[in-house]
C-alpha positions in Angstrom: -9.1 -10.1 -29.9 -10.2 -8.8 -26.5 -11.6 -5.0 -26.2 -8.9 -5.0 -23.4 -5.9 -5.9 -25.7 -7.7 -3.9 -28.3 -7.3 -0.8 -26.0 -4.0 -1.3 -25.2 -2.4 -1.8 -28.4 -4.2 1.9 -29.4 -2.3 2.8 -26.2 0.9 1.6 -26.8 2.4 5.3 -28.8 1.7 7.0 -25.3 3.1 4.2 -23.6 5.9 4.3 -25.3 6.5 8.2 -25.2 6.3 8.0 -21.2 8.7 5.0 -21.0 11.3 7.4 -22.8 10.6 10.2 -20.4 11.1 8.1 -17.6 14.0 6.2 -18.8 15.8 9.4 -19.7 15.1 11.0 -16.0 16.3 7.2 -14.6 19.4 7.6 -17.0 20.4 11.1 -15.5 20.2 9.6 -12.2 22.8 6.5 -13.2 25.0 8.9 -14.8 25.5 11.2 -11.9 23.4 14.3 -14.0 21.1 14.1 -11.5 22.0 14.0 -8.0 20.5 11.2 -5.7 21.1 11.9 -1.6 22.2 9.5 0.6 21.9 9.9 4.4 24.1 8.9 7.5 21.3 6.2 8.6 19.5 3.4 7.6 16.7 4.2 5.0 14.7 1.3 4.1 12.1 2.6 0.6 9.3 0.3 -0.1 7.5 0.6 -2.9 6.5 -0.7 -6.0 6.8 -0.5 -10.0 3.0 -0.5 -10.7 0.3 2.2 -9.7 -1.0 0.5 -6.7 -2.8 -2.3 -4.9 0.7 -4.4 -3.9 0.2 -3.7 -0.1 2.5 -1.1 0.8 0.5 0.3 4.3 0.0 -3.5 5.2 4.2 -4.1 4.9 5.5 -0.8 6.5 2.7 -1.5 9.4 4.5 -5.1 9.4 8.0 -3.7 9.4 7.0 -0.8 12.1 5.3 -3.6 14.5 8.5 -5.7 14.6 10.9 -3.0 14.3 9.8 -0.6 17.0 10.3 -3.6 19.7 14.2 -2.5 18.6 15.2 1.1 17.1 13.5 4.4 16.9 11.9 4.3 13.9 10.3 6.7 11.8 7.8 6.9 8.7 8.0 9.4 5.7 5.5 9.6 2.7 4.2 11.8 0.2 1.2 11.9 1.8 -0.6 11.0 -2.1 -4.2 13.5 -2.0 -3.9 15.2 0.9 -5.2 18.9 0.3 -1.5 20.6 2.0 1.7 21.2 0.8 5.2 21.0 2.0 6.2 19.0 5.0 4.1 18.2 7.7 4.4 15.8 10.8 1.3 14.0 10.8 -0.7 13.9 14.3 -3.6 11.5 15.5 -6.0 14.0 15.2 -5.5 15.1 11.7 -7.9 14.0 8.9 -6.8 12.9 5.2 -7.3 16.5 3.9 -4.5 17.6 5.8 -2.5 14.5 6.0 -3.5 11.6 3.2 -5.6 8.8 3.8 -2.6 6.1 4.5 0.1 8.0 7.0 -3.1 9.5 8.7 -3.8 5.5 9.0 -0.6 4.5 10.4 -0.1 7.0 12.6 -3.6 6.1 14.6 -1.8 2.7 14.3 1.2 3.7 15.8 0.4 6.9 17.6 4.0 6.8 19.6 5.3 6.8 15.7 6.9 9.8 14.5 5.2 9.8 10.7 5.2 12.8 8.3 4.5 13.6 4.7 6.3 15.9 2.2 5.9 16.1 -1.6 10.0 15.5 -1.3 11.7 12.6 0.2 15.2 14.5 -0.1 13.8 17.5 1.8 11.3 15.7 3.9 14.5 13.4 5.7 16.1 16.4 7.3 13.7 17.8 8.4 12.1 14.9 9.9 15.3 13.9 11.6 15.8 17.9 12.8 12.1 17.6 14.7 12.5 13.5 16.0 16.5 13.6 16.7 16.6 10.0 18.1 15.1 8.1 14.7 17.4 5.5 14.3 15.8 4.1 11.0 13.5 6.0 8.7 11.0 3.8 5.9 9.9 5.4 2.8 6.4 4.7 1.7 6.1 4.7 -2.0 9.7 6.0 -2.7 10.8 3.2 -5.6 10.8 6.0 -7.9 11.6 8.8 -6.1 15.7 8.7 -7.2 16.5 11.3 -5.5 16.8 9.4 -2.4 18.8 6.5 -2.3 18.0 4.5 0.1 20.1 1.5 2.2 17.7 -1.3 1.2 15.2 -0.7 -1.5 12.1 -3.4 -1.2 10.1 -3.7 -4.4 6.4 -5.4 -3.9 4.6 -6.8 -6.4 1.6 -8.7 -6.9 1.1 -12.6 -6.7 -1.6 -12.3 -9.7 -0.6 -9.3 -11.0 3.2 -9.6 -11.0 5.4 -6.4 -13.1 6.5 -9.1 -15.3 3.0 -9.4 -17.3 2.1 -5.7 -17.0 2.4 -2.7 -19.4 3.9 0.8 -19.2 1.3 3.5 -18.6 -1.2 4.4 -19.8 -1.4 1.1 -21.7 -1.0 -1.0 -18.2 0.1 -0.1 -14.8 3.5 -0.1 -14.8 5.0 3.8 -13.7 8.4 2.4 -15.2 9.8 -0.1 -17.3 10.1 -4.2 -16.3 13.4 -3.8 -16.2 13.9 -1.6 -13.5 13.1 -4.2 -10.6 16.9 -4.4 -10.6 17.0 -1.3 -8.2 15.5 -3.4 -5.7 17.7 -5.1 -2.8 14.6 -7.2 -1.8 11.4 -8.3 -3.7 7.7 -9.6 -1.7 5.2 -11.1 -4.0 2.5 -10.0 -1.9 -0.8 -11.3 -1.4 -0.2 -14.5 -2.4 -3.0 -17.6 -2.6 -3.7 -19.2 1.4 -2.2 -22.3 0.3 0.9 -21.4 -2.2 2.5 -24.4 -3.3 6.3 -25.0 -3.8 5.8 -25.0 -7.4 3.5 -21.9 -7.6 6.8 -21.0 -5.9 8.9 -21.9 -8.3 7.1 -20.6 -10.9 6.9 -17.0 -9.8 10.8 -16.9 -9.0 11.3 -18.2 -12.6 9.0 -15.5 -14.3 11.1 -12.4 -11.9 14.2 -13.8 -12.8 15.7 -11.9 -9.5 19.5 -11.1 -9.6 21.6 -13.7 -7.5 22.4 -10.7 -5.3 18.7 -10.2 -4.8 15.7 -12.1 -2.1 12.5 -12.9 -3.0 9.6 -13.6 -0.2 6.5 -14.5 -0.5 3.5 -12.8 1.5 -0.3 -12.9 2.2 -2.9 -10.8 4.0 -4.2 -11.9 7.5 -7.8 -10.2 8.1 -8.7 -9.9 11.8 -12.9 -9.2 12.9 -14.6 -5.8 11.5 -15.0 -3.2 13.9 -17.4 -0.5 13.5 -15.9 2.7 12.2 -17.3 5.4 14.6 -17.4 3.1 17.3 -13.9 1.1 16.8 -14.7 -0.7 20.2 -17.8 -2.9 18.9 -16.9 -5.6 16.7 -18.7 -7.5 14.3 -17.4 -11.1 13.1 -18.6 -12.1 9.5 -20.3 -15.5 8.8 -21.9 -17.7 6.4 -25.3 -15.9 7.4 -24.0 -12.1 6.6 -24.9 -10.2 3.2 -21.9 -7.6 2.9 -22.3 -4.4 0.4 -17.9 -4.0 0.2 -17.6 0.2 -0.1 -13.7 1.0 -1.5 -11.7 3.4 -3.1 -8.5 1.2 -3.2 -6.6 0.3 -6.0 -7.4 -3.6 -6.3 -10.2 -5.5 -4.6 -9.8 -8.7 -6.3 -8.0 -10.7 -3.2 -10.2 -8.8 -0.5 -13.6 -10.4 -2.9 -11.9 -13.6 -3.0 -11.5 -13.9 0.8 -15.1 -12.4 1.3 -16.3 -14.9 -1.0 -15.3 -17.9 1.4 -16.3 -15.9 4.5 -20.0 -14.8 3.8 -23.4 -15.4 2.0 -23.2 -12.6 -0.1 -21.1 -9.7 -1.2 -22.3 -6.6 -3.3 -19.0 -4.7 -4.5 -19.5 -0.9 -4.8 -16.2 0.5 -6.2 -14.9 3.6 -6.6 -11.2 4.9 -8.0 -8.0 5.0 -6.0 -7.6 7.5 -3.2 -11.7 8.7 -4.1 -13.3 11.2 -1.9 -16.5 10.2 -1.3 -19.3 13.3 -1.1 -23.1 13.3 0.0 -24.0 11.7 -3.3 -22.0 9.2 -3.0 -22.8 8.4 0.7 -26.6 8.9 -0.3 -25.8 5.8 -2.8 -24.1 3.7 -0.1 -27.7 4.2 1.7 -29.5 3.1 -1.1 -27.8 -0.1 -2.1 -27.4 -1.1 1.4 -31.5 -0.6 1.7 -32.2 -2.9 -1.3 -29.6 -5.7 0.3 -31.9 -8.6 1.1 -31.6 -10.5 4.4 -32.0 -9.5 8.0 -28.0 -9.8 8.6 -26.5 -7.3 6.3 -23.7 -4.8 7.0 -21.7 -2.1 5.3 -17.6 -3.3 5.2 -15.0 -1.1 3.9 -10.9 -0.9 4.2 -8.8 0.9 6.5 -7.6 3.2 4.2 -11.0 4.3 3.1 -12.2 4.3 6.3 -10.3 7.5 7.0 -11.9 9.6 4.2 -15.1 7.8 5.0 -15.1 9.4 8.3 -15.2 12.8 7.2 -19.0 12.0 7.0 -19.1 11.1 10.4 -23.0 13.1 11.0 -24.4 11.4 7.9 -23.4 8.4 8.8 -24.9 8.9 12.5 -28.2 10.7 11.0 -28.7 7.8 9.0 -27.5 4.8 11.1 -25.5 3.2 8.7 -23.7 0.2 10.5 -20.2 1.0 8.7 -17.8 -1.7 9.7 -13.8 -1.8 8.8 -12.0 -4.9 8.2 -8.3 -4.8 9.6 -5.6 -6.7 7.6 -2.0 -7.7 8.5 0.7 -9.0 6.5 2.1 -12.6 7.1 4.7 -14.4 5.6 4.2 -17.6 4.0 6.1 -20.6 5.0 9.5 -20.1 6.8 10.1 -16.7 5.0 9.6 -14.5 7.5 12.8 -15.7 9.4 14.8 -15.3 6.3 13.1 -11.6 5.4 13.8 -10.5 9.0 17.3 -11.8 8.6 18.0 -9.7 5.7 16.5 -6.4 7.3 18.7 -6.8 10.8 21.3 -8.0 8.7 21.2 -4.7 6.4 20.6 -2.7 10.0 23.7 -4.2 11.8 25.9 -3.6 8.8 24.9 0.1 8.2 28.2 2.3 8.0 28.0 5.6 7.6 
């Protein structure tokens, strides 16, 4: 027997305690005990059942590049370890600390994009619609839990190799509620699926989800465009067979980012850190010295979006020390002919919307 398996079956008591915790809050929400708010326009949540790492920021920024060409649309998340409370319409010029690491992200994205953070979705949609009164549409980052919202179309993501069906209940796995409750969702994406998915990789996955006949399933996968250099976003710097990488992150899953490295340079030297980590001096002092020891006279530091903006906060040791810091951009693309069909269902859901 595995250590893992070992660990998870000593787990499984406190599993099993938050599962009832959870399931009783979800059951006052079913039985009208608790109160969920619906508002007079279209709210579209996406989120997910595990902890992290489906590709949330990657499928709002999809859904905000198409649907901004349309509607005025709008963005509001928790804003998960930002260093503020209470509402707050995120600006271009605010940093992580006052913001969170991914609305500070889209909002440099999409500075014409009203996008704000509150600990509560139920508070936070008045108020954003009092302060941006022509939002015609407003998306939810990370509200698939948050049931006191209930939102038009609810889009659950999960992994392609990580899929809820084969996970756990925390802390045993990753799951923040049961399996079960994927039948909340309106819409499901199996997100960062393999290059070259085959129909019966296809048919596979929509076996194991089982969806609802009154549910979609899609199936997406991550497009990564040249690295550009964090303090300078204008210089880019294209990887190739030749280039030895040391990966910096603080993101939840690196597993399909390694794989994709893998095939697109000579070397890669992973240096990992937790979810949402803020690095310090020490840590930045540790980046130095692993990217010193890297052999080969075409090495570079790479490093995600969404770490790029707490990397940034050390901006002077990173300009003392000449660290060539580059950030790999990723957007989502659909496989096959689904993104037809998935845009379909959204302007379908849109053009419907009654109050």
């Amino acid at each position: 027997m595995s250590d893992d398996i070992v660990i998870r079956i000593l787990l499984l008591p406190f599993a099993l305690l938050y599962g009832l915790g959870v399931g009783l809050r979800n059951l006052l929400y079913r039985i009208g005990v608790l109160r969920s708010v619906r508002f007079d326009l279209p709210v579209i949540s996406v989120g997910n059942l595990s902890v992290g790492g489906a590709g949330k920021s990657p499928h709002i920024e999809y859904l905000l590049r198409w649907l901004d060409q349309f509607i005025q649309v709008a963005v509001l998340s928790r804003g998960y370890g930002r260093k503020t409370e209470g509402y707050r319409q995120v600006s271009v010029i605010d940093s992580v600390e006052q913001a969170g690491d991914e609305p500070v992200q889209i909002k440099r994205k999409f500075p014409n994009i009203a996008v704000s953070v509150g600990e509560s979705r139920a508070l936070g949609v008045p108020e954003l619609l009092k302060r941006n009164p022509d939002t015609q549409c407003i998306l939810l980052d990370d509200a698939f839990q948050h049931l006191a919202v209930t939102p038009g179309l609810n889009i659950l993501l999960t992994e392609f190799n990580r899929p809820f069906t084969r996970d756990w209940l925390l802390p045993a796995g990753r799951l923040r509620e049961g399996r079960f409750e994927y039948r909340r969702a309106d819409l499901i994406i199996v997100t960062k699926c393999p290059p070259g998915l085959t129909a019966k990789q296809r048919i596979d996955m929509l076996r194991e989800i089982d969806p609802f006949p009154r549910q979609r399933v899609f199936f997406s996968k991550y497009r990564y465009g040249p690295p550009y250099d964090l303090l300078r976003p204008d210089i880019r710097h294209p990887l190739g067979q030749q280039t030895d990488i040391l990966l910096v992150s603080a993101i939840a899953n690196t597993d399909y980012l390694l794989d994709y490295l893998k095939q697109n340079v000579h070397s890669v030297t992973a240096l990992e850190y937790s979810d949402h980590h803020y690095f310090d001096e020490a840590d930045l002092q540790t980046v130095l010295r692993r990217f010193d020891a890297l052999p080969g006279a075409h090495k570079t530091i790479l490093t995600t979006e969404k770490d790029a903006t707490r990397l940034e906060l050390h901006a002077g040791f990173l300009w003392k020390n000449d660290l060539p810091i580059f950030v790999l951009p990723v957007e989502v693309e659909f496989c096959d002919n689904d993104e037809a069909d998935f845009q379909a269902e959204v302007r379908r859901f849109l053009m419907e919307f009654k109050v």
